[in-house]
Each structure stands twice: as C-alpha cells, then as structure tokens.
C-alpha positions in Angstrom: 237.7 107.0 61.6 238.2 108.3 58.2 235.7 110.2 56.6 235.6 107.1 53.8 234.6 104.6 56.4 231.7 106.6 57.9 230.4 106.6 54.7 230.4 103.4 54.2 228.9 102.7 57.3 226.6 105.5 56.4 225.9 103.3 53.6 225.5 100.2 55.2 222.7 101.3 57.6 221.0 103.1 55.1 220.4 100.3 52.7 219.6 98.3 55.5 217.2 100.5 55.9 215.8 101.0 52.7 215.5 96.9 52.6 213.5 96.8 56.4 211.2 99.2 54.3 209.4 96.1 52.6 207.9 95.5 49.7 205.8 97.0 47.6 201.7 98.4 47.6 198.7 96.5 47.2 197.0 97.4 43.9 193.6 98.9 43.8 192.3 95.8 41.3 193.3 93.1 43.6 191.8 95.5 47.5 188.5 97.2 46.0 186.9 93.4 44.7 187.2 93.2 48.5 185.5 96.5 49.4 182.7 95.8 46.9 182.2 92.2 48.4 181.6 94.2 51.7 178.9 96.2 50.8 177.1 92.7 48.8 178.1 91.2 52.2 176.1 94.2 54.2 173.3 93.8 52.0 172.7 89.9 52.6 172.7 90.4 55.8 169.8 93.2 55.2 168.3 90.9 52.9 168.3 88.4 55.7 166.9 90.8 58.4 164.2 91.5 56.1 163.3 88.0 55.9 163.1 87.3 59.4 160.8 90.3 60.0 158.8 89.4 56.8 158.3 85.9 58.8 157.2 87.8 61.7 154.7 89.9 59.9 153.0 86.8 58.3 152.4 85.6 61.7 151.2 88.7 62.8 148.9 89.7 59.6 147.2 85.8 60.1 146.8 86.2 64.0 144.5 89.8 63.1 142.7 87.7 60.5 142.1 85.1 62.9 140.7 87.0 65.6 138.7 89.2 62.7 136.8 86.6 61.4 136.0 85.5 65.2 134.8 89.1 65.5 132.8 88.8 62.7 131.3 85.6 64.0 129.9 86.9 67.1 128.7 89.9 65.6 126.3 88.0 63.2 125.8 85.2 66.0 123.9 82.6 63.8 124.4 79.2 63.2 124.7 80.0 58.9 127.3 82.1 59.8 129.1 79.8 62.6 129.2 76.7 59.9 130.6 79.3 57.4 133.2 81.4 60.1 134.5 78.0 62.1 136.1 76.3 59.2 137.8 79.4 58.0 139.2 80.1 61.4 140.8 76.6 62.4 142.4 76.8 58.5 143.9 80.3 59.5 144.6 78.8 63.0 146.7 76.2 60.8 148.6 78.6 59.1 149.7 80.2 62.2 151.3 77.1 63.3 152.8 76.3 60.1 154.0 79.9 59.9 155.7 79.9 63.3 157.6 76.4 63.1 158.8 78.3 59.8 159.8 81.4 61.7 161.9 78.9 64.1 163.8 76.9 61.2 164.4 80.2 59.5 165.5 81.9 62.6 168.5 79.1 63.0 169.0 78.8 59.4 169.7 83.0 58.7 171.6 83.5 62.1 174.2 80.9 60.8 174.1 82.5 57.5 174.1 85.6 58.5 177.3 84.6 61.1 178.7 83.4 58.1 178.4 86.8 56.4 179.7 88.5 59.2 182.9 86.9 59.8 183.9 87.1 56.0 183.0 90.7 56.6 184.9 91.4 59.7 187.8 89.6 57.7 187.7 92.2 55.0 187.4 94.8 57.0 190.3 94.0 59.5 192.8 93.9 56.5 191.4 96.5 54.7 191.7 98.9 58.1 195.3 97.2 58.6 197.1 98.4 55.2 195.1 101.1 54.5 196.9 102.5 58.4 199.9 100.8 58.0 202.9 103.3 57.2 206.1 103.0 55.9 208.8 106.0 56.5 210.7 106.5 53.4 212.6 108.4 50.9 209.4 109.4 49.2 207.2 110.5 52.5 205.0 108.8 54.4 203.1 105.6 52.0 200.7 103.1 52.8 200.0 99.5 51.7 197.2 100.4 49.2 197.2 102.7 46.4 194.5 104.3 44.3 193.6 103.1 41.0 195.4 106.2 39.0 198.9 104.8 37.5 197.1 101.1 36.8 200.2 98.9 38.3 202.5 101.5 39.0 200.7 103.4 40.8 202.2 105.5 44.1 199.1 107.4 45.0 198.2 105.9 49.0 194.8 105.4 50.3 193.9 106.9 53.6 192.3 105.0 56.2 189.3 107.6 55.9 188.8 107.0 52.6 188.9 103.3 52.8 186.3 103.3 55.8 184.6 105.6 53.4 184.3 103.6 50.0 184.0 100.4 52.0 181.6 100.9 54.5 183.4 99.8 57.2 181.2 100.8 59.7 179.2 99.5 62.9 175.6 100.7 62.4 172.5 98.5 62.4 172.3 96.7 59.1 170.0 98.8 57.2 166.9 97.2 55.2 164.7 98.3 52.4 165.8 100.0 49.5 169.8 99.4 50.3 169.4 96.0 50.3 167.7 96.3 46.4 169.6 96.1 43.0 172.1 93.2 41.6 175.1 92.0 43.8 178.6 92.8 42.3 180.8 90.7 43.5 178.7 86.9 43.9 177.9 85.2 40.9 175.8 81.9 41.1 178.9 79.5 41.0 181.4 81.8 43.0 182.7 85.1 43.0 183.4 87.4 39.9 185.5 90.9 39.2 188.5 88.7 41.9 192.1 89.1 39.8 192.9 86.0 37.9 196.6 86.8 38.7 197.5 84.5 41.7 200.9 85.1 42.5 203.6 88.1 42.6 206.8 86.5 42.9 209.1 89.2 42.8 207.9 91.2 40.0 205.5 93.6 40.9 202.7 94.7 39.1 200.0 92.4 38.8 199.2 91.8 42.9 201.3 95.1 43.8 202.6 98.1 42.1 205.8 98.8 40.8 205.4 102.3 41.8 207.7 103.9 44.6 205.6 102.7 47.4 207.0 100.4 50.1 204.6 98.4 52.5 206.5 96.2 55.4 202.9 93.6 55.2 203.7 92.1 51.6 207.9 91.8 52.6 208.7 88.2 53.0 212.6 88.2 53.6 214.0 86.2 56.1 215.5 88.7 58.7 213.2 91.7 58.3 210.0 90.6 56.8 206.4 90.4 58.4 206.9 86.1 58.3 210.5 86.7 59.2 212.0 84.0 62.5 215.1 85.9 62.4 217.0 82.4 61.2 216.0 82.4 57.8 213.6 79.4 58.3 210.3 80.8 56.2 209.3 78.0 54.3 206.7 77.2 56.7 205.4 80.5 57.6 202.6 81.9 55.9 200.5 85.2 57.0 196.7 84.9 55.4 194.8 88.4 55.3 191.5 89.1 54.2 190.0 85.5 55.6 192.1 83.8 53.4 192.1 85.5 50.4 195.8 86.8 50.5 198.6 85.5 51.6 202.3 85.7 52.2 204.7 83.4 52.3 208.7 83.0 51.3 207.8 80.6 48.4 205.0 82.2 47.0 205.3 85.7 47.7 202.4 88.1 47.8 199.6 85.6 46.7 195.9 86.0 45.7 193.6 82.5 45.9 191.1 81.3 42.8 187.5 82.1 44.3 185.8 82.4 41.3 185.0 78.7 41.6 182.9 78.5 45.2 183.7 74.5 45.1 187.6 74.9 44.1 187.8 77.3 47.1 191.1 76.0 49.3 190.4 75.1 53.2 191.9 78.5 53.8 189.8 80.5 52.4 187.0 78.4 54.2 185.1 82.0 55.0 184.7 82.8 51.3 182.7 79.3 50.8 180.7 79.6 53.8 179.6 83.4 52.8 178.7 81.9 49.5 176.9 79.2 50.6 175.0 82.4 52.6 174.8 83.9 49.5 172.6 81.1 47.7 170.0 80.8 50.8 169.3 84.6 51.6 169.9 86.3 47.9 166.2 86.0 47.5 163.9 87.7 50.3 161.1 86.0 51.7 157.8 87.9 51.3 155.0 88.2 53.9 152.3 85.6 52.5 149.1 85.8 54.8 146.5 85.9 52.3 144.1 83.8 52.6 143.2 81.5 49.1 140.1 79.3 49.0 141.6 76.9 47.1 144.8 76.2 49.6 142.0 76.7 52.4 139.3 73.6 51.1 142.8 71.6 50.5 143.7 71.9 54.2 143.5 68.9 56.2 142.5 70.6 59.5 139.5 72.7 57.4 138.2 69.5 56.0 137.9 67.9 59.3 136.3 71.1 60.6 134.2 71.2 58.0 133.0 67.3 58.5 132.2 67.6 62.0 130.8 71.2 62.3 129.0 71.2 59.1 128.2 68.0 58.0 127.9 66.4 61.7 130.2 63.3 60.7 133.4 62.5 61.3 134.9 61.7 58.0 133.4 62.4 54.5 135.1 61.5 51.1 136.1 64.8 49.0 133.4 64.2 46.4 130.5 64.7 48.8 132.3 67.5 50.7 132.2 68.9 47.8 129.0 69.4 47.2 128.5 70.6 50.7 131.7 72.9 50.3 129.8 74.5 46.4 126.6 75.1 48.4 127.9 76.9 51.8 130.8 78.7 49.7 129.8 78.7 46.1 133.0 79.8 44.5 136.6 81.3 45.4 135.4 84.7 44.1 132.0 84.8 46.1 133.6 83.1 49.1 136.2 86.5 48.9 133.0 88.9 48.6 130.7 87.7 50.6 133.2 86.2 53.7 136.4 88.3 53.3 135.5 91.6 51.7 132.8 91.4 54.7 134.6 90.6 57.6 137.0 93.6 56.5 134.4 96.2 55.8 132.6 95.3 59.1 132.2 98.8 61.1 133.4 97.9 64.3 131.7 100.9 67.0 134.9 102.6 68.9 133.1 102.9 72.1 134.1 98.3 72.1 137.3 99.0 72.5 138.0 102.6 73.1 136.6 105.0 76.0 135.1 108.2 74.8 134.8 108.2 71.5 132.0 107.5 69.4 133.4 106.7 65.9 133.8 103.7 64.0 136.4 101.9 62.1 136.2 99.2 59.9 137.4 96.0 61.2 139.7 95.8 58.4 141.6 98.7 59.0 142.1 97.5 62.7 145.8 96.0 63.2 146.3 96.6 66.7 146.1 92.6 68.2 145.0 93.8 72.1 142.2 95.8 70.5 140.9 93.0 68.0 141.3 90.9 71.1 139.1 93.8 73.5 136.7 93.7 70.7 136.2 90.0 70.6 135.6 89.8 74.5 133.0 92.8 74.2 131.0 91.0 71.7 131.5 87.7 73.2 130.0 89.2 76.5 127.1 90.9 74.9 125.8 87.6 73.2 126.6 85.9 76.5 124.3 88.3 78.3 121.5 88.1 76.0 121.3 84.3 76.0 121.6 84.5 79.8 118.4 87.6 79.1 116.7 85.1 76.9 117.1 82.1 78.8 115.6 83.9 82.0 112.6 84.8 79.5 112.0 81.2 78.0 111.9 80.3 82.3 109.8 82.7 83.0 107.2 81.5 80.6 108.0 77.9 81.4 107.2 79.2 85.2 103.9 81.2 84.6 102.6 78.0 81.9 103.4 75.3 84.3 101.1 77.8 87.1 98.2 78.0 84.8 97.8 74.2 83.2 98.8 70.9 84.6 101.9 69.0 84.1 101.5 65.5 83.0 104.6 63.6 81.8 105.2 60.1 80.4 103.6 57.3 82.5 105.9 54.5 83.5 104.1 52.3 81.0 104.1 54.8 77.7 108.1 54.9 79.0 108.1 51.6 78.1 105.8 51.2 75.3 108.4 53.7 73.4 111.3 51.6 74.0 110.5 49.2 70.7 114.0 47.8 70.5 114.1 44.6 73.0 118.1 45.2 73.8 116.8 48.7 75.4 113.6 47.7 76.6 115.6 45.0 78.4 118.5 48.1 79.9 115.2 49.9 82.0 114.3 47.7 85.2 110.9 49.0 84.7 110.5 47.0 81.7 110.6 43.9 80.1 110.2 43.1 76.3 107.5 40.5 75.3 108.4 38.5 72.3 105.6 36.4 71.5 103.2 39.0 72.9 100.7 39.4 69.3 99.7 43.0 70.2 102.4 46.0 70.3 104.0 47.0 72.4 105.6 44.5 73.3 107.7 46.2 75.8 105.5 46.3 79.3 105.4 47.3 82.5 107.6 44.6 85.1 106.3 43.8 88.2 109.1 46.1 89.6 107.6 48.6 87.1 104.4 48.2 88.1 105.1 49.0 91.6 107.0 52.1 90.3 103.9 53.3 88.5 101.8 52.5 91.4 103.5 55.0 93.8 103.8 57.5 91.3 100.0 57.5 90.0 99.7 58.3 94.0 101.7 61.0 93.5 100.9 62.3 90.4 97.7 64.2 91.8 95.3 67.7 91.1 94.8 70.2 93.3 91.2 68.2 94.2 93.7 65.4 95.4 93.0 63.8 91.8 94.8 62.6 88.8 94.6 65.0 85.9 94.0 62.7 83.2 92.1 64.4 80.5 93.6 63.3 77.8 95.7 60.0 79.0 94.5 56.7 77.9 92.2 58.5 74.5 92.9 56.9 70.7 94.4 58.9 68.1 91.3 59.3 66.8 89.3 61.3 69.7 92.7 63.2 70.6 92.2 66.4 69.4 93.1 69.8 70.3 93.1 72.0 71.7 93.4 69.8 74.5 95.1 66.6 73.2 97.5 66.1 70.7 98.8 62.9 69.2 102.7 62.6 70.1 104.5 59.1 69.4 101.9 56.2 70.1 100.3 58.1 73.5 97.7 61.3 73.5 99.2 63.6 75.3 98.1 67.4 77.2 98.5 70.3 75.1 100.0 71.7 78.3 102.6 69.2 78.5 103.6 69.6 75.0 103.7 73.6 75.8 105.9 73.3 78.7 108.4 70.7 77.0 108.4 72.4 73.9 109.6 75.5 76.2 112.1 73.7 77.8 113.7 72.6 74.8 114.3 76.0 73.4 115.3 77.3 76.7 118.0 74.5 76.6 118.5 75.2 72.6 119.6 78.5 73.0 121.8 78.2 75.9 123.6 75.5 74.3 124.0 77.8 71.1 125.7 80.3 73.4 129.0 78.2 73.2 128.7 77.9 70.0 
C-alpha cells in the first residue's frame, strides 16, 4: 500500500468519524427555561404539601375548640351556661365534619396534581441529567450537549453534570415548605408558560435551538446511518426521539425542534405533561390557609346551630328566624360580646394541672392548651367531679326525703281526687278507675267506677296510722278552712303539708339527677 492510499483511508475513517460525532450543543436559552420550571415545579408541589397540612391543622385547631368549650361547660355546670355552650359546640362539631369531607376531596385532588407536577419534573430532570453527562470525544476535548450562556449562540463553554444538578435542583429530598415555596413563579404565567424560546425549529443552521460553537452532541444528530433516530437503512421519516416530556424533539424532518407552550390550550398531545402541570399550576398556585375561627355570624347561619338552638333553648322543634332572633339577641347579645364573654372566656379559663397532670400544682389557661389527650383527660375529670356531686347531692335530697317521711305521714292522691283531676273526658275515659259524667251538673264530672270504687276501698284499708287508722287531717276540708301549717290548697283537693314536703323533695331529687346528663 502506498503511503497515498493510507492516507486516504486515514481520511476516510477520520471524517467518518468526525460525522458519528453529531451535531451540535444545546443552547443555554432554550435548557435553563427548563431548570427554572423545576424549581416553580418544586415549589407547587411545597405549596401543595402546605395545603394539605393547613387542612389538617383546621381540623385539629376546631377539634381543641370543641372539646374547650365542653370543658368550659362542665366547669360552670349550669343550665344558663349549657343553653349558651351546647349550640356553639354542635356548630363547631359541624365544622369538623365539613372540614374533614374537605380534607378528603383535597387529599385526591392535590395527589393528582401534585403527580402531575412530578412527572413533568422527573421529565426535566432526566434530559437535563442525560446531556448535561453525555460526552462526545473530539478534536476540541471532551464536550457535552449543553453549553453555558457566555458566547450567546456560539457558545463552546460545556455544562457539567454537577453544575446542572446544582442550578437545577435536581435532587431527591423531602419537598421543602415555608419560606421556599414564597415569591412569584418564573416560568408559569396564567395562560401557559413564559421565558420558553419562540424559535421552534433548527433545521440545519445552528444557532437559535443549538450553538454554532465547536461543540458536537451525538443527542441532537439526526442522520440516517449514525444519528440517535438512525435504523441503519435511512428510513427516518417516522422516527422521532422526544426529551424533556415533550418539549424537544428530534426527528429527520424537523431537526432539533422546540414546541409552542406559551399557549397551555395550543399545547400538542406530546407535550401532554406540560398541560397537565399547568393545569396543577392553576389549582395549587394559591395555598389554602388554616380557617378555624369561630364567627358568630357563620355560626347563627348554621343549620345544625339553629336546630340546636330550637330544641335546647327554645324547647320546640322548629322556630322561624325572626323569633329565633330575638331569642338569639337576648342569650348572645352581639358578635363582639358573644367573643368576650363566650370565647375570650373559655380561653382564659385557668385549667388546675393536677386534672390532667400528676405532681404539679400549676395552672394553664385552657387556651393555651393544644395537646387533644389532655383537653380530653380534662373533660373526663370534670365530667366525673359533677357526676359525683350530683350522685353526693342526690344521696342528700334521699336522705331528707327518708328522715321527713319518718317524722310526718304520707298521704297521697286518693283514687277519687285521681279522677276528679282528669277534667278532659278522652282521659278520664283511658283510667279504668274512672268514668266521665256528662250531664252530671256539679264538677267533677270525672268519678269514681264501680271498679274504682272497689280500688279505693282496698286501698282506704290499706292506707292506715300507726293506731291502725287513717290519717286524714286534712282530706275532705274546703279551700277555705285549709290552712297551714297543716293543709295547703293544691289543685281542687286539700292536701298534708307533709305530703307536699316529701313530693316537693322528690322532685328535686329527680331534678338534679336528670340535670347531671345535661
């Protein structure tokens, strides 16, 4: 072989070479839109995080006020501040649940988003990672497939992996919330995205997608033997490579091409990623705030309060706004006084440690309390104490019941003042004992039945004194000559003083157990 022919072989394989080389760089204005989407794209999903916690919180922050204001119920323990207390809780009680089918919805609605946000991201990322790494052996050292922004288009300085993962954040770590997720977004825009290259197509001549500097990069080459499309056959028109989710592509009739995504809504099937991030974009941009404070006004327009309201307060059912309105002015005055002298005092209740702590003998307002198992501990110890001093005062009123009914007779309603009551004839006619005399001219006109009679009979035999007679001193007298202390006038029969004693204990007895479950 002649020394001519080995250098044209020499030749041969060397441009060969030189063409397998690729292409050229990606410029810095068309890869670092793409590095600032990343970080927007981080911060979304921040923003997003945020929310969901801020969700969370507001549950949380109502479920203390809940079990505060039940705190601050059984403290005071009276029926002025049940009918003020019991309202307020079942509209916070609603809140909660409106809260938490929220937190569900939102929970399904940011995952996708943030899914969304996450894919574009990964997208970025891999492409970024992929030229920034990707080296190309050549006559002017080892290059890369993105340059630096010094030389504008023709720029030949390379980008190291490092300092990619650097500027980009291409990173792995927890998505960080607070103040990194603050300030403007650089790269979304209400309709789509903004600071993308209006240049969509390098079709041979470099310098507006890549540089026309001496940089090669085998990922933008599109040539039909040695290219990254390449089949070997020269068959390209079909083949297209897409980097950065869509974003870029490559292909034999277009080249190194960059896709219009200023416009969210022109956005090409492709590119789907960049639509679905910015659909993202316009649900989580704005963070939701933790909203647990309590507002008369939303609180009297609640339907569950209202009904609360009716029954515990009122006693009805149903009443029309206009007179619950009334009712609503004279329990809770105003929205400034209902915050001063309900929610200012439930907060700045002194709650004694030794109800929910051991060994210590300080005290916290309730307020200031956020820990739910301890609001909880105090609500059971306060519960328990009013529990055992009903219980205390119950066994008193017995007691007293007990030593009255040893010291004075007990007479009760004969059979026939049990009928003479029942005035109505439809429930004179429901006792057996009875029967209801229409044309009778005297009242009452409900008497004794035969069956009745029989009944009061037997029971005037059993109805007897310790001298084995019926204690009668006041039975049977007018309203005129029943006087005390003895007598007293009760319905249309005189009645014992000590029979009035003992039923009047009874009743509180039963009064104030009953008010226990209040």
């Amino acid at each position: 072989m002649t020394w001519r022919a080995f250098l044209t072989i020499l030749l041969f394989f060397n441009c060969h070479s030189r063409t397998a080389r690729g292409t050229k760089a990606v410029l810095h204005s068309v890869w670092n839109p793409l590095c600032l989407l990343t970080a927007d794209l981080e911060k979304l999903q921040g923003r997003a995080q945020e929310s969901l916690a801020n969700d969370a919180a507001t549950v949380t922050e109502l479920t203390q006020q809940l079990l505060r204001a039940e705190v601050y119920k059984q403290i005071k323990n009276s029926p002025e501040i049940h009918h003020k207390i019991k309202p307020l809780t079942a509209h916070i009680a609603n809140l909660i649940q409106s809260q938490q089918n929220a937190l569900h919805q939102n929970v399904a609605k940011d995952l996708k988003h943030t899914r969304a946000l996450a894919f574009l991201q990964g997208h970025i990322a891999e492409f970024l990672t992929v030229f920034a790494a990707a080296t190309n052996k050549g006559g002017t050292g080892d290059a890369r497939c993105l340059v630096a922004e010094a030389g504008a288009s023709a720029s030949t300085t390379p980008v190291k992996l490092s300092e990619v993962s650097a500027m980009c954040k291409l990173t792995t770590t927890n998505v960080e919330t607070g103040s990194a997720n603050e300030g403007n977004l650089d790269r979304f825009s209400s309709t789509g995205y903004s600071g993308f290259t209006g240049q969509t197509s390098d079709t041979g001549n470099q310098g507006q997608l890549l540089t026309t500097g001496d940089v090669k990069c085998p990922l933008t080459k599109p040539t039909a033997n040695n290219g990254i499309i390449a089949d070997g056959t020269g068959n390209l028109a079909n083949n297209i490579v897409y980097y950065a989710g869509g974003y870029l592509k490559l292909s034999q009739a277009s080249k190194f091409q960059a896709e219009k995504i200023t416009t969210a809504t022109a956005i090409p099937p492709t590119a789907k990623a960049y639509k679905d991030a910015h659909n993202a974009f316009l649900a989580t941009s704005s963070k939701r705030n933790k909203n647990s404070d309590i507002s008369y006004d939303t609180m009297t327009a609640d339907p569950v309060f209202k009904h609360v309201f009716d029954i515990i307060v009122l006693g009805k059912p149903k009443v029309d706004d206009s007179n619950r309105q009334a009712n609503l002015t004279a329990i809770y005055k105003d929205a400034t006084t209902f915050n001063t002298n309900i929610l200012d005092k439930i907060k700045n209740e002194p709650i004694p440690h030794t109800a929910y702590k051991e060994g210590d003998g300080g005290k916290t307002n309730l307020g200031e309390i956020t820990n739910i198992a301890e609001l909880q501990t105090i609500l059971a110890y306060y519960e328990t104490r009013n529990a055992n001093k009903a219980a205390e005062k119950v066994k008193q009123i017995e007691a007293e019941l007990a030593a009255a009914q040893a010291n004075t007779k007990v007479i009760t309603k004969t059979m026939k003042e049990i009928c003479a009551d029942l005035t109505d004839p439809e429930k004179c006619a429901t006792n057996d004992n009875c029967k209801y005399e229409k044309d009778r001219k005297e009242d009452p006109k409900c008497v004794l039945s035969d069956k009745g009679k029989q009944a009061a009979e037997k029971e005037a035999k059993e109805t007897v004194g310790k001298n084995g007679k019926t204690e009668e001193k006041c039975t049977g007298k007018e309203q005129k000559d029943c006087k005390s202390p003895d007598c007293k006038w009760e319905g249309n029969a005189c009645k014992d003083s000590s029979f009035l004693l003992n039923k009047k204990l009874a009743l509180t007895a039963s009064a104030y157990a009953s008010f226990v479950t209040f």
